[in-house]
Backbone as a printed PyTorch tensor [residue, N CA C, xyz], in Angstrom:
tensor([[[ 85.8290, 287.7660, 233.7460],
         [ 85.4550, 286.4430, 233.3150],
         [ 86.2760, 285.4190, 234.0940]],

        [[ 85.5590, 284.4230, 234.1560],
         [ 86.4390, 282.9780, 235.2030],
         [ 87.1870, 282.5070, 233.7370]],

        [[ 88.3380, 281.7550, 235.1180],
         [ 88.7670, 281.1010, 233.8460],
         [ 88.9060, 279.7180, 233.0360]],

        [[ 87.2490, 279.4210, 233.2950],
         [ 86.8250, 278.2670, 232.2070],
         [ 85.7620, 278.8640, 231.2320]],

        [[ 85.8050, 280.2220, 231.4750],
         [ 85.2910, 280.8730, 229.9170],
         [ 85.9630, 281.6290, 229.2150]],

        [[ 87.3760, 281.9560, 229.4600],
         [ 87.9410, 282.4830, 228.5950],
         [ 88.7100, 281.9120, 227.3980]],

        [[ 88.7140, 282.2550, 226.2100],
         [ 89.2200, 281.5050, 224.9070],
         [ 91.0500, 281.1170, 225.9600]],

        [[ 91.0690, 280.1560, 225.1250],
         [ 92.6760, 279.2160, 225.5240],
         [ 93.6960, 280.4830, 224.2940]],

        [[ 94.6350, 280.9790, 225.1210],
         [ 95.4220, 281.8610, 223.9180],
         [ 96.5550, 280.5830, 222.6550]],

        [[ 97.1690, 281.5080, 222.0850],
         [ 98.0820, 280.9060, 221.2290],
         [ 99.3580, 280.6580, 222.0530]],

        [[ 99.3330, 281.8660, 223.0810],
         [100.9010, 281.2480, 223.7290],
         [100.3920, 280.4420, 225.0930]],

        [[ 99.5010, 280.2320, 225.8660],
         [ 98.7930, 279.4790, 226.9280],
         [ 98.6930, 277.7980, 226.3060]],

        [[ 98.2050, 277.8210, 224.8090],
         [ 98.3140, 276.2500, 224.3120],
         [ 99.8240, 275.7200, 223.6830]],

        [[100.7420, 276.4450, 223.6490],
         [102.2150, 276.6420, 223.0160],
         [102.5400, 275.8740, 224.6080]],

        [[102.7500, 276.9440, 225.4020],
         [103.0590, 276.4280, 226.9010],
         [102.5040, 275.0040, 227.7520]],

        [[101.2150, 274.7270, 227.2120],
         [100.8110, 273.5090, 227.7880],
         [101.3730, 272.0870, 227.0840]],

        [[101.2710, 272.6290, 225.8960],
         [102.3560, 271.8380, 224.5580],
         [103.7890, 271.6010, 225.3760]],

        [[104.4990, 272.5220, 225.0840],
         [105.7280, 272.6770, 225.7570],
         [105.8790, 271.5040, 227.2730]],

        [[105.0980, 271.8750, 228.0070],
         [104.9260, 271.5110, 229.0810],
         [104.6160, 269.6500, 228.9370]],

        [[103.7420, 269.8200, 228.3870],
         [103.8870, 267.7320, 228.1730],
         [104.7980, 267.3190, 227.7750]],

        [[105.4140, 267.8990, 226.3540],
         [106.4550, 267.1630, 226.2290],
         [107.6960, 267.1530, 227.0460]],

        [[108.2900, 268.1470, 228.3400],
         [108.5770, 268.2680, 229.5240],
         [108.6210, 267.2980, 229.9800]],

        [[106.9290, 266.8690, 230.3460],
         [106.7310, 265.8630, 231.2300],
         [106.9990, 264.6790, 230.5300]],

        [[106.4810, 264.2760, 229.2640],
         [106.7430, 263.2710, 229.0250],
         [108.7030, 263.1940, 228.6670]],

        [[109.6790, 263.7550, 228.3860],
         [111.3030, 263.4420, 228.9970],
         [111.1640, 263.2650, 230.1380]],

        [[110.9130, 264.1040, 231.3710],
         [110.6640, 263.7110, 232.4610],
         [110.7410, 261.8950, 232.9530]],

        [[109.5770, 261.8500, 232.4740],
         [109.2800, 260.4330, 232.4280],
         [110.1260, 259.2390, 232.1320]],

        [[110.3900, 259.5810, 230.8290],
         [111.3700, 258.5800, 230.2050],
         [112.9930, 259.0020, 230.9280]],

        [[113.1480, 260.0970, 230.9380],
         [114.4420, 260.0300, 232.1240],
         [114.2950, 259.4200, 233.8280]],

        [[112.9860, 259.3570, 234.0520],
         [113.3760, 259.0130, 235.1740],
         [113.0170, 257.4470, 235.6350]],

        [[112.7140, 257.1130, 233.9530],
         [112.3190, 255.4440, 234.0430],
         [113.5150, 254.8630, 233.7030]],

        [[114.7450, 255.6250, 233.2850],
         [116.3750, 255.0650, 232.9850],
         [117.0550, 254.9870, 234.5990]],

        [[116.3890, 256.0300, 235.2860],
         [117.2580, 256.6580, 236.7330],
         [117.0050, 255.2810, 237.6010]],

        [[115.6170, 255.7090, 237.5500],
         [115.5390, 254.7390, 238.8440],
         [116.1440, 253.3690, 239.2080]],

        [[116.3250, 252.7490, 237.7350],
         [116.4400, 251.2520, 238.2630],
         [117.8770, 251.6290, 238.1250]],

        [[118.7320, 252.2410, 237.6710],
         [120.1410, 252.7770, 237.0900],
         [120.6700, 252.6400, 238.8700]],

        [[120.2960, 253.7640, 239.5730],
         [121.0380, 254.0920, 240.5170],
         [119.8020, 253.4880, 241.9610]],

        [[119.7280, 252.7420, 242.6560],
         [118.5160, 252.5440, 243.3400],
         [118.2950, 253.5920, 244.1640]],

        [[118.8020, 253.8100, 245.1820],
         [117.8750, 254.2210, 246.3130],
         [118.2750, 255.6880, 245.4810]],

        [[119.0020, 256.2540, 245.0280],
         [119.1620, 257.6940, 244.4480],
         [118.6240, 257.9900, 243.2310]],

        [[118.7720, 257.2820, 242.2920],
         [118.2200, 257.4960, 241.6440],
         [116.1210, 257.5160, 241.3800]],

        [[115.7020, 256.3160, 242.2500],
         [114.6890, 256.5680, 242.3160],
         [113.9140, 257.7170, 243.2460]],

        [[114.7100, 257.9520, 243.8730],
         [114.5760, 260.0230, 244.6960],
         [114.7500, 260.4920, 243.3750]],

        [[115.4340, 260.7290, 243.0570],
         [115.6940, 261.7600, 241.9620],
         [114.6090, 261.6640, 241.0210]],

        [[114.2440, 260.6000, 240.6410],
         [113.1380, 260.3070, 239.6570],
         [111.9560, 260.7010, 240.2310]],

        [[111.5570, 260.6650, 241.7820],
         [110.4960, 260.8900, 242.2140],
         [110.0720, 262.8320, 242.3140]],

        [[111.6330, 263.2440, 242.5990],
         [111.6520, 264.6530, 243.0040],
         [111.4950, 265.1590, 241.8590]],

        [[111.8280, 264.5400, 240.6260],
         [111.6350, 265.4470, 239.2610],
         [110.5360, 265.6220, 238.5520]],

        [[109.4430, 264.4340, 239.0430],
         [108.0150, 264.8180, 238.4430],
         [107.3330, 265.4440, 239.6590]],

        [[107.3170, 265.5490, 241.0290],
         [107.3670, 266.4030, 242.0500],
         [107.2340, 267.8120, 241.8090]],

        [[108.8540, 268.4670, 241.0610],
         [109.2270, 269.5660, 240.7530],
         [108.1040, 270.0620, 239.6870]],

        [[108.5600, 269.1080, 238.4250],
         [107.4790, 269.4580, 237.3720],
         [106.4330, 269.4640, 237.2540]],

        [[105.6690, 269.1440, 238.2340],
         [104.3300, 269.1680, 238.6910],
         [103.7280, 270.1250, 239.4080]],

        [[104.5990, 271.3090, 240.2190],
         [104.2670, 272.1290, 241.0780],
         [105.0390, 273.2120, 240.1890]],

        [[106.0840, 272.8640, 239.5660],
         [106.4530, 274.1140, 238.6040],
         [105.5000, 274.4020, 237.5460]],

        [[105.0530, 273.5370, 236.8110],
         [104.3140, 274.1940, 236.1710],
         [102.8810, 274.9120, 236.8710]],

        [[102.4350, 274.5080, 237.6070],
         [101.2900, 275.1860, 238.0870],
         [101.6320, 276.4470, 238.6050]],

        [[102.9520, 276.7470, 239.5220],
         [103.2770, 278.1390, 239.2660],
         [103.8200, 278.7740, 238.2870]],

        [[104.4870, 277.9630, 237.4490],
         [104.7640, 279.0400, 235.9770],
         [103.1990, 279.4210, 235.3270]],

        [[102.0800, 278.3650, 235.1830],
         [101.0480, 278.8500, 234.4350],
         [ 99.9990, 279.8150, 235.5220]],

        [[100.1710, 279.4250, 236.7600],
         [ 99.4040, 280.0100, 237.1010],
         [ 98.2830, 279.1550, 237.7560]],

        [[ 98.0340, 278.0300, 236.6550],
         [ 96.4320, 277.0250, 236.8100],
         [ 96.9170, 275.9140, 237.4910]],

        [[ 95.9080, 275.2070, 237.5210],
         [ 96.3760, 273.4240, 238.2900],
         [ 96.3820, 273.0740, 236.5680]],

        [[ 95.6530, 273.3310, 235.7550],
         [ 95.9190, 272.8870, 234.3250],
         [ 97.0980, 273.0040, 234.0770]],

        [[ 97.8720, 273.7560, 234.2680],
         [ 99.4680, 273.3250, 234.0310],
         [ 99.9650, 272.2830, 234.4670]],

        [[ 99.6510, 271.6880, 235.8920],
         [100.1040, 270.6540, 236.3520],
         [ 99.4520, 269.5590, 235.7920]],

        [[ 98.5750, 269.6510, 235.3550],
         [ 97.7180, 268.5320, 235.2550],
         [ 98.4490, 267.9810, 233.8260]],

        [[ 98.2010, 268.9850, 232.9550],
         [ 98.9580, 268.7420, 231.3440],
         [100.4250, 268.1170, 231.6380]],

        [[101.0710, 268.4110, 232.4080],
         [102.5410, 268.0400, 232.7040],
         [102.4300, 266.8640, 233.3490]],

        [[101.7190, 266.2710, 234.1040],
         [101.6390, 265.0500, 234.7410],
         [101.1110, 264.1730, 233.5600]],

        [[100.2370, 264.7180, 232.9380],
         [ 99.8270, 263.9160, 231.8170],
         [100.6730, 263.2170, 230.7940]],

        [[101.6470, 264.2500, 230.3650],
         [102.7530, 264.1080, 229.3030],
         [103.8630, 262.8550, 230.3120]],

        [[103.7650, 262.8010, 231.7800],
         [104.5570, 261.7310, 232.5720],
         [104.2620, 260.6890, 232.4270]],

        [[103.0330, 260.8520, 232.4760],
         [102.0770, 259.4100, 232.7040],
         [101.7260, 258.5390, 231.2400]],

        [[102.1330, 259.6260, 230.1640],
         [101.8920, 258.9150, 228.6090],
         [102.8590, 258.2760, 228.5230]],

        [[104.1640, 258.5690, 228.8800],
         [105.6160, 258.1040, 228.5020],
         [105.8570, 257.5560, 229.3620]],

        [[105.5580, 257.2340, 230.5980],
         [105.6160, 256.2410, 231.6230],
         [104.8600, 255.0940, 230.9330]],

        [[103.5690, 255.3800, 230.9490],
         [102.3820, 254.1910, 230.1010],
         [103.0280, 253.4610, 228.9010]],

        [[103.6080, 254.0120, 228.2540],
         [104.0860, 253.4490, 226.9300],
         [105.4590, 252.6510, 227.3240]],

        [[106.1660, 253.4150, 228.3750],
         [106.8230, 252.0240, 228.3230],
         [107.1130, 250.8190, 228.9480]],

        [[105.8310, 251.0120, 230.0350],
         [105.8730, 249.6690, 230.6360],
         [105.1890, 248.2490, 229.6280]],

        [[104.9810, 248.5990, 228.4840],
         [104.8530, 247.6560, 227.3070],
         [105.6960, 246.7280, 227.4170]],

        [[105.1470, 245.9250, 226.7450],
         [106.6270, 245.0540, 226.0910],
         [106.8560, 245.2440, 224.6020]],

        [[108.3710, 245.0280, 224.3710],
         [108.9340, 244.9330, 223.3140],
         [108.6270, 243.6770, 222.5580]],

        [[108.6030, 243.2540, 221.2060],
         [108.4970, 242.1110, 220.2470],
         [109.3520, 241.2330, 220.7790]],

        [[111.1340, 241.3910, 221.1920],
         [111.8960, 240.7570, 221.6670],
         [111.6820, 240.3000, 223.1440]],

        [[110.6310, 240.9940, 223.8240],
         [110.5750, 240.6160, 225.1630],
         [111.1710, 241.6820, 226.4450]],

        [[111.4070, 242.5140, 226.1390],
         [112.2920, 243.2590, 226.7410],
         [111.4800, 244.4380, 227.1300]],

        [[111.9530, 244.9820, 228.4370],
         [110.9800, 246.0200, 229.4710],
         [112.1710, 247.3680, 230.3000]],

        [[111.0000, 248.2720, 230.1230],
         [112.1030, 249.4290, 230.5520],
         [111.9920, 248.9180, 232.0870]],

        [[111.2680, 248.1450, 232.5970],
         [111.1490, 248.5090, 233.9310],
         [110.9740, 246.7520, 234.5310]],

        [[112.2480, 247.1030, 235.2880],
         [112.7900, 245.7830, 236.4690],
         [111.6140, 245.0550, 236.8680]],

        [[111.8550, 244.0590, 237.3540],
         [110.6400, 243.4120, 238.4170],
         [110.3470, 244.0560, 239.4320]],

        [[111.8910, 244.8340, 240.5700],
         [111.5840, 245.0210, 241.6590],
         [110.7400, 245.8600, 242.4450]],

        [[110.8490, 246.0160, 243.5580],
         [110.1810, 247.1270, 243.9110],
         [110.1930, 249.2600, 243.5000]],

        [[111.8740, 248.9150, 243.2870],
         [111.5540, 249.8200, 242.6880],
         [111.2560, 250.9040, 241.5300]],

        [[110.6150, 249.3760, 240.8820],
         [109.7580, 250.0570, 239.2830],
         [107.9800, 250.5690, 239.7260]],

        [[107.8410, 249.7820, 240.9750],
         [106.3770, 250.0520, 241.6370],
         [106.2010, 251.2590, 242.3020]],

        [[107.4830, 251.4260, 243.3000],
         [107.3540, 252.5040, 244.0000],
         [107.8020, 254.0450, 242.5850]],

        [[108.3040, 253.5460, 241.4670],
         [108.3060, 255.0560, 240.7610],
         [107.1120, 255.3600, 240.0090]],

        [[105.8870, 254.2440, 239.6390],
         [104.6020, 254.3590, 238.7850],
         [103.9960, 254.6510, 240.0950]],

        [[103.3210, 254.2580, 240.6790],
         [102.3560, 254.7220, 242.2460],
         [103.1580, 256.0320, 242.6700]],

        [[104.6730, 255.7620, 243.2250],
         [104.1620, 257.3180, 243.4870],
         [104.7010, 258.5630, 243.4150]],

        [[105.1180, 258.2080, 242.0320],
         [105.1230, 259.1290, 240.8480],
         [103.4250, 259.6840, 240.5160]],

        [[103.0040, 258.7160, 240.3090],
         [101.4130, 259.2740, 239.7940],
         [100.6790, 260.4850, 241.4680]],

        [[101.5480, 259.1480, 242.0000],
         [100.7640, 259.8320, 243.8720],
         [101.5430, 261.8420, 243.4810]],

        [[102.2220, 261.4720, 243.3420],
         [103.1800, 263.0470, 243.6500],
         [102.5370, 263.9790, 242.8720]],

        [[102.3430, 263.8570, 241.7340],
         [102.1120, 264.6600, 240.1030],
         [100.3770, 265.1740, 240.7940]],

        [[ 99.6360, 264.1460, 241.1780],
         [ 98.7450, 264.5300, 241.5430],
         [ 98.3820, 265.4360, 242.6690]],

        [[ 99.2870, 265.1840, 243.7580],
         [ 99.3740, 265.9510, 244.9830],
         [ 99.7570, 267.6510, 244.3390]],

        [[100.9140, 267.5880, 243.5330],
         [101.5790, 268.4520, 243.2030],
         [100.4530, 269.6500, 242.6570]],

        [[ 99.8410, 268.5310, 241.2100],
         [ 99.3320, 269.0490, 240.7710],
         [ 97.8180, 270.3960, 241.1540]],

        [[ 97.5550, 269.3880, 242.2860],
         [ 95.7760, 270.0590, 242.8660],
         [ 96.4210, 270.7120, 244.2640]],

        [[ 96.7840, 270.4530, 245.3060],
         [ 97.2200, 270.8270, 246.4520],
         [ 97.7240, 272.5680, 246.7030]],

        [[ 98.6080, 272.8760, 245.4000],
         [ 99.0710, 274.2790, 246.0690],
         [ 97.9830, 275.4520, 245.9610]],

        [[ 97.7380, 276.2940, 247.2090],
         [ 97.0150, 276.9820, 247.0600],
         [ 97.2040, 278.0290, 245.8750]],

        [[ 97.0400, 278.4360, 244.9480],
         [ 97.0230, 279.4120, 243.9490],
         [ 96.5780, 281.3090, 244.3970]],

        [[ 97.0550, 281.9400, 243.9440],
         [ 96.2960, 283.2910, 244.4800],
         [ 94.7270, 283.7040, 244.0610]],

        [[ 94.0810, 284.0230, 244.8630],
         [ 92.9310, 284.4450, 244.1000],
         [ 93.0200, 285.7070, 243.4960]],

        [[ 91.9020, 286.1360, 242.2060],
         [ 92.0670, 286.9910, 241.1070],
         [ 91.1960, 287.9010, 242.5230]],

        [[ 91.9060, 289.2030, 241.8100],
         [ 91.4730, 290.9330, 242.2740],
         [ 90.1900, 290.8660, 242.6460]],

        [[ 89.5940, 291.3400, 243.5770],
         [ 87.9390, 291.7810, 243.0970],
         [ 87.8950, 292.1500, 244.4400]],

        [[ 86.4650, 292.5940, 244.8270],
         [ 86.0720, 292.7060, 246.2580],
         [ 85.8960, 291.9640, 247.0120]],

        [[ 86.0790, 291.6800, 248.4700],
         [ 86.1000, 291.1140, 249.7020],
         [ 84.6620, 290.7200, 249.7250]],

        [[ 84.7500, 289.1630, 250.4370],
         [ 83.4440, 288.8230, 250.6600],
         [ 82.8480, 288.2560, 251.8020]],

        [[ 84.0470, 289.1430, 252.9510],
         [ 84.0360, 289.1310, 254.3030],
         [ 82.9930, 290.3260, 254.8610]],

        [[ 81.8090, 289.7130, 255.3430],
         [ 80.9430, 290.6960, 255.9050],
         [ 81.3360, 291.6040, 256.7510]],

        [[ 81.0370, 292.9740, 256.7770],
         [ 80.9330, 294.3110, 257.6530],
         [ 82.6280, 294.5800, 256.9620]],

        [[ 82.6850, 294.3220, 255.2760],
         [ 84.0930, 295.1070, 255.0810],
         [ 83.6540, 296.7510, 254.1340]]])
């Protein structure tokens, strides 16, 4: 069976669980980093949804791992570029609150779809094999 027909297990939806809320600390740690430390900290912020974006797709196996984990970034990123009642914002004017939403999202996505995955067992579908 492929695997957009097989039932989702109990520990496969535990792990994707797991995995957002990952991403979403992720997020909120690296929306403290960036403006904290500039040019290092916003690397660091960039390399960590990077990481978690390509780690999970090889821990699960799927790009759905990555995808769920970028998701959980992008909720807790989203929420706090809000504003507060008092007026107050997790995220600076400068440039580099722009360069960690663009491409942060740019990375998570690359991360996410880009790595080739192994293909499942079966027979060759290279003629004269």
């Amino acid at each position: 069976m492929s695997g957009m027909t097989t039932p989702i297990s109990a520990a496969r939806l535990a792990a994707y669980l797991g995995l957002f809320v990952l991403g979403a600390a992720t997020g909120f740690a690296g929306a403290l980093t960036q403006g904290g430390w500039f040019p290092g900290g916003l690397s660091l912020a960039l390399l960590a949804v990077a990481g978690l974006s390509y780690g999970a797709v090889t821990a699960t196996g799927t790009r759905a791992g990555g995808a769920v984990a970028a998701g959980g970034w992008l909720a807790a990123v989203m929420l706090m570029t809000s504003s507060r009642p008092e007026g107050d914002f997790f995220f600076g004017a400068g440039i580099s609150s722009w360069v960690f939403l663009l491409g942060g999202m740019a990375l998570a996505v690359m991360c996410a779809t880009v790595p080739k995955l192994p293909q499942p067992d079966g027979p060759s579908v290279r003629l004269g094999k």
